[in-house]
DRENLO-87514 format. One record per residue (C-alpha): residue number from 1; x, y, z. Coordinates in Angstrom, 3 decimals. Layout:
PT_NUM_X_Y_Z
...
This chain:
PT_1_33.607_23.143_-18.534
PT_2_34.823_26.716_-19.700
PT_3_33.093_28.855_-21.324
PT_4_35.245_30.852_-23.835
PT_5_34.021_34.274_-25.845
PT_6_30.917_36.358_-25.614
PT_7_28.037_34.367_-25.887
PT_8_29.530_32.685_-22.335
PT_9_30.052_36.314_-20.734
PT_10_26.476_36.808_-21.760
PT_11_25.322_32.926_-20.100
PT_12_27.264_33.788_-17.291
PT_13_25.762_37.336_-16.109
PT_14_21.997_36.171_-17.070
PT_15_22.561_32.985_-14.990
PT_16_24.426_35.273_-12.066
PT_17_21.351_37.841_-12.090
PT_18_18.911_35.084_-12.680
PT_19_20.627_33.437_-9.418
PT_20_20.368_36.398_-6.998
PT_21_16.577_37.370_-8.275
PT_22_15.063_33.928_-7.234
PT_23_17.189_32.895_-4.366
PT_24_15.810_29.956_-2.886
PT_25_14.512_29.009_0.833
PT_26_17.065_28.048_3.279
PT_27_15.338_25.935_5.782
PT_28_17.540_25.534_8.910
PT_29_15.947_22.734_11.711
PT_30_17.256_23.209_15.230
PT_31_16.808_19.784_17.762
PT_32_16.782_21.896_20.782
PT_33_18.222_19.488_22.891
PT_34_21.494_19.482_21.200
PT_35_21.556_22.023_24.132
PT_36_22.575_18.974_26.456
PT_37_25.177_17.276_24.565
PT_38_28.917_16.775_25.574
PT_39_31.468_19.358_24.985
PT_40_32.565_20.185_22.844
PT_41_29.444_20.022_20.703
PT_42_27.325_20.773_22.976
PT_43_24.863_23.327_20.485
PT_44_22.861_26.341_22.106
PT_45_20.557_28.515_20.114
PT_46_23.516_31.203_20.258
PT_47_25.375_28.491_17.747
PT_48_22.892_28.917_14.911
PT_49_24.180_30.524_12.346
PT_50_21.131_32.177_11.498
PT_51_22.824_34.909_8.993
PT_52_22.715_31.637_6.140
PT_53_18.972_31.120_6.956
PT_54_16.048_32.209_5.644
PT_55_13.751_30.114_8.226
PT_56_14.372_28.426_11.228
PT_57_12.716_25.809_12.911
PT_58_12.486_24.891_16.555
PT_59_12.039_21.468_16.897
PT_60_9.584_20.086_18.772
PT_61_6.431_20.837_20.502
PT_62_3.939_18.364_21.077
PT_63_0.255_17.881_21.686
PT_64_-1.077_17.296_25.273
PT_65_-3.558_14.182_25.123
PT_66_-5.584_15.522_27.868
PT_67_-6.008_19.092_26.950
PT_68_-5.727_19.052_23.035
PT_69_-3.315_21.848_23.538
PT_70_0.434_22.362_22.327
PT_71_2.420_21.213_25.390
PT_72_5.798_22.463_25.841
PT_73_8.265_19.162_26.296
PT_74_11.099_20.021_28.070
PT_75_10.165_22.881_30.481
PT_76_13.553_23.516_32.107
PT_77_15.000_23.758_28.200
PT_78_12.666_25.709_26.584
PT_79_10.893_27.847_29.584
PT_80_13.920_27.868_32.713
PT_81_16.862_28.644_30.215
PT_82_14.449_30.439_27.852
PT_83_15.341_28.982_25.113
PT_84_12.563_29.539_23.290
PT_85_13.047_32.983_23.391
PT_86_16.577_32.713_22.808
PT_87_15.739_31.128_19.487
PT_88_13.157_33.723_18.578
PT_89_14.971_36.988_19.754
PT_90_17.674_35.360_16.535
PT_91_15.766_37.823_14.347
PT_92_17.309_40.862_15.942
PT_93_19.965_40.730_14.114
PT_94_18.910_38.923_11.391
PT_95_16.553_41.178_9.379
PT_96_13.987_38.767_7.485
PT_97_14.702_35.537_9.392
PT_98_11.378_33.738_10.147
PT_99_11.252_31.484_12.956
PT_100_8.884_28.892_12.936
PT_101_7.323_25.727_15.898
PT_102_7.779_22.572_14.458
PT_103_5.142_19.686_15.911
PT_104_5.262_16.723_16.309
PT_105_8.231_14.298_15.615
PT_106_8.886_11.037_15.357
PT_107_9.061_10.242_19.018
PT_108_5.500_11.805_19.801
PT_109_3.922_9.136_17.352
PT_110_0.782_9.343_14.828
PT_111_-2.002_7.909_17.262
PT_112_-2.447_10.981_18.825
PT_113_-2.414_13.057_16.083
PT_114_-5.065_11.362_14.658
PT_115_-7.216_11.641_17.440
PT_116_-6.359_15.089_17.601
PT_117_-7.599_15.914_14.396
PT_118_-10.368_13.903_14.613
PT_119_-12.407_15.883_16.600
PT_120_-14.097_19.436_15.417
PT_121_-13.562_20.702_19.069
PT_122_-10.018_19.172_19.866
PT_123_-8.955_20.713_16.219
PT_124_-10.352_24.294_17.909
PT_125_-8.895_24.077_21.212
PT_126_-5.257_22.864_19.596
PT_127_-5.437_26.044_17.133
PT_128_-6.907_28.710_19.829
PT_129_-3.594_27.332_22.054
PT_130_-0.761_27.060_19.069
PT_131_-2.178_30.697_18.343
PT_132_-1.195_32.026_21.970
PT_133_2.018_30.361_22.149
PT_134_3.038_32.094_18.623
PT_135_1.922_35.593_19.999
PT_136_3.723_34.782_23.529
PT_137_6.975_33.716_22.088
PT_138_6.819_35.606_18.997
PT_139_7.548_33.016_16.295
PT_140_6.503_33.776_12.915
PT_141_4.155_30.211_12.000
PT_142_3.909_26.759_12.152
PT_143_5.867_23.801_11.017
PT_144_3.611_20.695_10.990
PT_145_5.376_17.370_10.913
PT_146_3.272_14.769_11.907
PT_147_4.899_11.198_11.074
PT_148_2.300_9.911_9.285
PT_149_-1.177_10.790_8.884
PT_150_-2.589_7.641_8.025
PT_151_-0.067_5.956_9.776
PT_152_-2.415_4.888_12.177
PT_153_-4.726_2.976_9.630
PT_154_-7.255_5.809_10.242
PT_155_-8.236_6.409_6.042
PT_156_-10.204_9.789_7.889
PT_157_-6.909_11.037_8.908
PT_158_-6.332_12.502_5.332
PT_159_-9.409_14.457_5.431
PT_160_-9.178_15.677_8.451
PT_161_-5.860_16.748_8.380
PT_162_-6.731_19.006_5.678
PT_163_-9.294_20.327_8.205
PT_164_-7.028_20.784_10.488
PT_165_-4.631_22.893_8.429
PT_166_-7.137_24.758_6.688
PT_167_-8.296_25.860_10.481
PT_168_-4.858_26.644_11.066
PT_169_-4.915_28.831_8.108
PT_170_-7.790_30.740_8.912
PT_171_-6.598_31.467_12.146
PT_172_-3.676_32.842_10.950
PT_173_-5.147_34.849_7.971
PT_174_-6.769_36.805_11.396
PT_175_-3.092_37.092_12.901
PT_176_-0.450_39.828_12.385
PT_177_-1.588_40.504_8.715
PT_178_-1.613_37.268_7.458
PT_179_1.995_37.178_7.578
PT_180_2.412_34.069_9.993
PT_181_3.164_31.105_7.802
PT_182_2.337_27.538_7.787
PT_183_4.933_24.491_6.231
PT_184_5.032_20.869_6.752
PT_185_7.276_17.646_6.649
PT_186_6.319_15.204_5.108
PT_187_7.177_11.755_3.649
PT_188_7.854_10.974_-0.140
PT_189_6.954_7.286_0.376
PT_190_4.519_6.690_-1.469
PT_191_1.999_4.287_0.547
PT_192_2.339_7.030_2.910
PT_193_1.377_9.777_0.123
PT_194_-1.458_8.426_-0.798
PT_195_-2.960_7.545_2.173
PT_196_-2.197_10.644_4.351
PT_197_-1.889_13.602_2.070
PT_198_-4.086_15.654_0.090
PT_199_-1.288_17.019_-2.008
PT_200_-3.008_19.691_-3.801
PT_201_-5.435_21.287_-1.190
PT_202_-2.169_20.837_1.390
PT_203_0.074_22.660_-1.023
PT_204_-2.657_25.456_-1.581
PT_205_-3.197_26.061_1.892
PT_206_0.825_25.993_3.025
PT_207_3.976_28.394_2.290
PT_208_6.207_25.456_2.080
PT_209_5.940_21.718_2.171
PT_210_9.432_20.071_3.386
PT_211_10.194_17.046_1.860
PT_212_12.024_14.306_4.085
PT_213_14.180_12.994_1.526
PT_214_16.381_10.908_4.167
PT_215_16.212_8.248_6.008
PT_216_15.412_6.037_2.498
PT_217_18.152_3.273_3.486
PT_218_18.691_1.824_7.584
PT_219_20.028_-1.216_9.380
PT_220_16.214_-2.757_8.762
PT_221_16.986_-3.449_4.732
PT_222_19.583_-5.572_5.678
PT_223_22.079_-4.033_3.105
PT_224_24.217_-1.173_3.339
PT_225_23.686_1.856_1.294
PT_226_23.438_5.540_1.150
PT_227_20.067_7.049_2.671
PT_228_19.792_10.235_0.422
PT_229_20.182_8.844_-3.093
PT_230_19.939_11.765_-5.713
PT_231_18.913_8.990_-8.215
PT_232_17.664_6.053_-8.633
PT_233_19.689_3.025_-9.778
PT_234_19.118_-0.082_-11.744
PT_235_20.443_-2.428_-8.511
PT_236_18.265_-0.967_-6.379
PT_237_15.729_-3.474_-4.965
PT_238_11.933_-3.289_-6.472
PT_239_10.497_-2.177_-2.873
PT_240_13.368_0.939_-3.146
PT_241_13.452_1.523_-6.171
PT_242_11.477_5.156_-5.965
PT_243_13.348_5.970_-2.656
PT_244_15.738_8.604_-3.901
PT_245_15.194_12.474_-4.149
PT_246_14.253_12.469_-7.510
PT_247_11.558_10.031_-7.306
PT_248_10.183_11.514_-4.056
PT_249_10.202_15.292_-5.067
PT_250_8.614_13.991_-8.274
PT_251_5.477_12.136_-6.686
PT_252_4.687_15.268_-4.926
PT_253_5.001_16.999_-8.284
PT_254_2.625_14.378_-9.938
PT_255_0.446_14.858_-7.631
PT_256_-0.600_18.295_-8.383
PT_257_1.932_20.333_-5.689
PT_258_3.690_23.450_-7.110
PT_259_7.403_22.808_-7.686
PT_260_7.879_26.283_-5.980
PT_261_6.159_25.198_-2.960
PT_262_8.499_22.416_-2.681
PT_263_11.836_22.361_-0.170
PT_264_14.429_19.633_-0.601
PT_265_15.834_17.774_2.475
PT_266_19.798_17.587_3.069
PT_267_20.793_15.529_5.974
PT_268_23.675_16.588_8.040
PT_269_23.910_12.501_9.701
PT_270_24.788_9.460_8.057
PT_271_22.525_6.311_8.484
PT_272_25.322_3.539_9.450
PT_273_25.438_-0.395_9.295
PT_274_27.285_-3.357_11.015
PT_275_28.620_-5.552_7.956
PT_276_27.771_-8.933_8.004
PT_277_30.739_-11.006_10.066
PT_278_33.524_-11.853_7.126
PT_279_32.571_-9.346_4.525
PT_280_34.642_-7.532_2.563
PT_281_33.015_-6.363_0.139
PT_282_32.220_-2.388_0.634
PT_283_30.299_-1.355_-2.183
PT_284_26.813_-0.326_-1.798
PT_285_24.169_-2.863_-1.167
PT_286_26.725_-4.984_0.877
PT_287_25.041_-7.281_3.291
PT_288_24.130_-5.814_6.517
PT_289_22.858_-7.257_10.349
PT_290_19.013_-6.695_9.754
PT_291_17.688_-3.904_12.731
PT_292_21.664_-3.594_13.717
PT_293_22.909_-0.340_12.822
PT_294_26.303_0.681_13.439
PT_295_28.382_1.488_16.407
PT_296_27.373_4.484_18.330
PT_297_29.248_7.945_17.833
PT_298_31.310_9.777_20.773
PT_299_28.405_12.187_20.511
PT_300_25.580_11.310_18.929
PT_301_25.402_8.289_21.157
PT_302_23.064_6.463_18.995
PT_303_23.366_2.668_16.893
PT_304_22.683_3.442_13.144
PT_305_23.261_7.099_13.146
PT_306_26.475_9.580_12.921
PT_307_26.915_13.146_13.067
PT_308_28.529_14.965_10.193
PT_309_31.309_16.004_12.448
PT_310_31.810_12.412_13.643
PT_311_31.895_10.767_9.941
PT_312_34.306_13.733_8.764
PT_313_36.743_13.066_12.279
PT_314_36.766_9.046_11.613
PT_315_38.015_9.925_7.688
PT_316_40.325_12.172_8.655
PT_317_41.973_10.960_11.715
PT_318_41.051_7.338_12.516
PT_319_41.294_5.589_9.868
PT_320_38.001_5.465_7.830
PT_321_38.368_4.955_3.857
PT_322_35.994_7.318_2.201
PT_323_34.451_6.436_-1.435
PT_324_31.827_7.480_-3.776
PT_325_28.520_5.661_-4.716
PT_326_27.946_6.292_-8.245
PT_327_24.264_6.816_-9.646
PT_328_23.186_7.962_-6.041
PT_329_25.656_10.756_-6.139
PT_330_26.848_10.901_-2.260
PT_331_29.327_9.210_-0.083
PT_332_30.315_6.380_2.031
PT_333_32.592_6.064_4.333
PT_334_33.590_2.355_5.896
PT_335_36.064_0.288_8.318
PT_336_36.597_-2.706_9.437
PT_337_32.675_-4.169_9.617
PT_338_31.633_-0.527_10.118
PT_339_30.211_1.451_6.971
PT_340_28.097_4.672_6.751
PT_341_26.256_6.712_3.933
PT_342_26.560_10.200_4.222
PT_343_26.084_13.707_2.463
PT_344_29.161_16.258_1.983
PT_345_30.081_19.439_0.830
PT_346_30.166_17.399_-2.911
PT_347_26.920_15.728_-2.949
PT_348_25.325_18.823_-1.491
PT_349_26.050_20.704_-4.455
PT_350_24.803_18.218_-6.523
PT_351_21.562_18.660_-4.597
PT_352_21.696_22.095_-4.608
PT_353_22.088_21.557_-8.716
PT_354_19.121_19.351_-8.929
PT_355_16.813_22.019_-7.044
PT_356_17.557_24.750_-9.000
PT_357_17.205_23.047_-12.316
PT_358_13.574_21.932_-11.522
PT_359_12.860_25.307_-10.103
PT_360_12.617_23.853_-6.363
PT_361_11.733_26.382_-3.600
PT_362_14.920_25.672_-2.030
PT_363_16.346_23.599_0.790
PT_364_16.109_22.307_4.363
PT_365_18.507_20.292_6.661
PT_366_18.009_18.347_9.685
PT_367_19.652_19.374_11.522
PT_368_22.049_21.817_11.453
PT_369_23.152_20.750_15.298
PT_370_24.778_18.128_13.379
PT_371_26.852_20.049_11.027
PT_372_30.567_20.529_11.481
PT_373_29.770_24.049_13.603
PT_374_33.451_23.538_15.528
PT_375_35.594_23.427_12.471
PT_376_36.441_19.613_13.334
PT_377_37.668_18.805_10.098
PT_378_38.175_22.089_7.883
PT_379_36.117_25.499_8.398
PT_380_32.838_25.457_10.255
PT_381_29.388_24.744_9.113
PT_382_30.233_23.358_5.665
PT_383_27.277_21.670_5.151
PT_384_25.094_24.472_5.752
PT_385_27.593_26.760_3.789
PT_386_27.343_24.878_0.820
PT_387_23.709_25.024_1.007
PT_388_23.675_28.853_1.082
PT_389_26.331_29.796_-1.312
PT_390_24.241_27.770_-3.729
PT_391_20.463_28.908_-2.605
PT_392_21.210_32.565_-1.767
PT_393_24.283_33.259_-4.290
């Protein structure tokens, strides 16, 4: 829509100003061992591009069961080729750039966690040792993102991960001025929000909380869809029906956590699904082989999921018919009994849209490995692009 005459010259520098005054967090996630995958996409820490960033996080370290201290996972990665160091010595040239640990993950599991926090003295020990490794490596804080507290079916694990992060916070407040900063991911579903989160006392005691808002649809609904809805929609089944962005920023709202404190999630993968044998019927919700995702990518090498790059190559040069699901506001590409749900440079800025008009702190992706960094399909990074021109503009 174009604005004609004054009053839109005068809307159009007070939104421009207003834009560049309260630019918003642009969260950039790093799965270090992107390092080892196939040329050409094979992603160092020299790939970031950390200049559209205003964190980044290097994912993962984990907890050592025996110790109750951060253990370093891949020691030839992160400690041989120095990675780590790599990733921190970003902010040479990048004046402002924060880099932050993330721990946990989904592959280290909840059970340990929960014993971990359990435990005054295991809490102590894992704080005195995340503490060093910060100071050694020079990162600038702490992403938690344990997947789930209360997970386990321990009700103590919400209380004590408050303890926990509260300890971590204290700690910290005694570090380098107080300036080393402490976010989390965390889940918008809301058994898991209730049972695992303090909301308010966590968003008091953290800089940022990251909001997972991916991963809502896989190959175990048995129907195809898009996994980052913007919106709900009336066909969505009862048991998904608050699985969309909107919803899922909005329980953390309800439940007393600053909107500014709050960092949307934009996935740079697609969740994809083998169609039920004879189907041809593409639109969302079409039936799907239950805990069958689709085929594997070139490079991503995994049933159910797709790189950007790889969803962008199959449109453009083998084949793939690309539409739009309305109401959820993203994409879907699909052939033959192959289908995927996807975010691009379009739904992104839809996103992007959304967080600024509830006054969001601004935006993370997982993970930016996954992003179009070779210029497969068009100029490089566009996902990550898209986010910045519309948090940082």
């Amino acid at each position: 829509m174009r604005i004609h005459g004054y009053v839109g010259l005068v809307i159009g520098v007070a939104l421009a100003f207003s834009n560049s005054v309260d630019a918003k967090k642009v969260v950039c996630y790093y799965s270090s061992w992107a390092a080892f995958r196939d040329a050409p996409v094979t992603y160092k820490v020299e790939n970031i591009p950390a200049s559209m960033c205003t964190h980044i996080i290097y994912a993962f370290l984990g907890v050592n069961e025996n110790t109750w201290q951060v253990k370093i996972l891949d020691e030839y990665l992160d400690v041989t080729l120095n990675s780590l160091r790599r990733f921190t010595g970003l902010k040479q040239n990048n004046p402002g750039l924060k880099t932050l640990i993330a721990v946990g993950g989904g592959a280290e599991g909840a059970q340990k966690y929960s014993n971990l926090v359990s435990s005054k003295d295991r809490r102590d020990i894992f704080v005195r040792s995340l503490v060093d490794f910060i100071k050694q490596y020079n990162f600038d804080g702490v992403d938690m993102d344990w997947e789930y507290p209360g997970a386990t079916g321990n009700p103590q694990d919400r209380d004590n991960f408050v303890a926990l992060m509260r300890e971590i916070r204290t700690a910290f407040n005694q570090q380098n001025g107080g300036a080393w900063e402490i976010t989390m991911a965390v889940s918008i579903n809301p058994q898991h929000v209730q049972a695992g989160y303090n909301v308010p006392e966590l968003c008091r005691i953290t800089n940022a909380v990251h909001v997972m808002t991916y991963d809502m649809r896989g190959n175990w609904a048995g129907f195809a869809d898009v996994h980052s809805p913007l919106y709900g929609r009336p066909q969505d089944p009862p048991n998904y029906a608050k699985f969309n962005v909107q919803d899922g920023t909005q329980l953390w709202l309800s439940m007393g956590c600053p909107a500014d404190k709050l960092v949307v999630g934009v996935p740079c993968y697609g969740q994809s699904f083998t169609l039920t044998p004879g189907n041809t019927n593409y639109q969302p919700y079409t039936p799907a082989i239950m805990n069958r995702g689709g085929n594997p990518g070139p490079y991503s090498k995994t049933p159910g999921n797709l790189f950007y790059y790889e969803i962008c190559t199959n449109v453009q040069k083998n084949g793939w018919t690309q539409s739009w699901a309305d109401g959820a506001f993203c994409p879907y590409a699909y052939q033959g009994d192959q289908w995927v749900g996807f975010d691009n440079e379009r739904s992104i800025q839809m996103k992007m849209d959304f967080i600024k008009q509830k006054g969001l702190a601004g935006a993370m992706m997982w993970s930016i490995d996954q992003d179009d960094f070779t210029g497969m399909c068009g100029p490089k990074n566009p996902i990550i692009s898209t986010v910045h021109r519309h948090m940082r503009g």
